[in-house]
C-alpha positions, 0 to 999 in steps of 0.5 A: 840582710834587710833593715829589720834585722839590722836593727833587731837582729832577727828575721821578722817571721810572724806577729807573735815571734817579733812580740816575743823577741821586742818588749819596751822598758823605761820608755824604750823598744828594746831586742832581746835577741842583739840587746839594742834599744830605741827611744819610744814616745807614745802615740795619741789619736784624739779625734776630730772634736778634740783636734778643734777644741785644740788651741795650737801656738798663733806661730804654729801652722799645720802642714801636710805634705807627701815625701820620700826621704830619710826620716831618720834626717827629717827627725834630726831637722830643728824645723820638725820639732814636734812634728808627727811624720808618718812612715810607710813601709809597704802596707805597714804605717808606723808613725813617728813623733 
């Protein structure tokens, strides 16, 4: 069984039978088909002019950095707090704050 499944319990086979059997209800992603849910957060792209205009804390520090991990452990580390990891599962990017 692969992770997919797992979580969902169903086989992810095409864009529209996963929108079919997922929907988000009070800010959770939810699968109709084994009744589990995830927490959801929402995902924000402000482009570059925004990004500068942003005054970050004079104790934050931006930082990238490349890493096969468990991201579900890197989440659970006080020291990301607040941080946007981004997860990819073969051509799929998903990102996640």
């Amino acid at each position: 069984m692969d992770w997919f499944k797992q979580l969902t319990g169903f086989t992810e086979r095409s864009p529209e039978q996963v929108r079919a059997q997922l929907h988000v209800s009070n800010g959770q992603l939810c699968s109709s088909v084994n009744q589990q849910c995830w927490a959801v957060g929402q995902l924000t792209l402000p482009s570059l002019k925004e990004l500068r205009q942003h005054q970050p804390s004079k104790q934050a520090k931006t930082q990238v950095q490349q890493l096969v991990a468990d991201v579900q452990s890197l989440h659970a580390q006080p020291e990301n707090a607040g941080a946007l990891l981004s997860v990819m599962a073969g051509l799929t990017q998903v990102f996640l704050r």
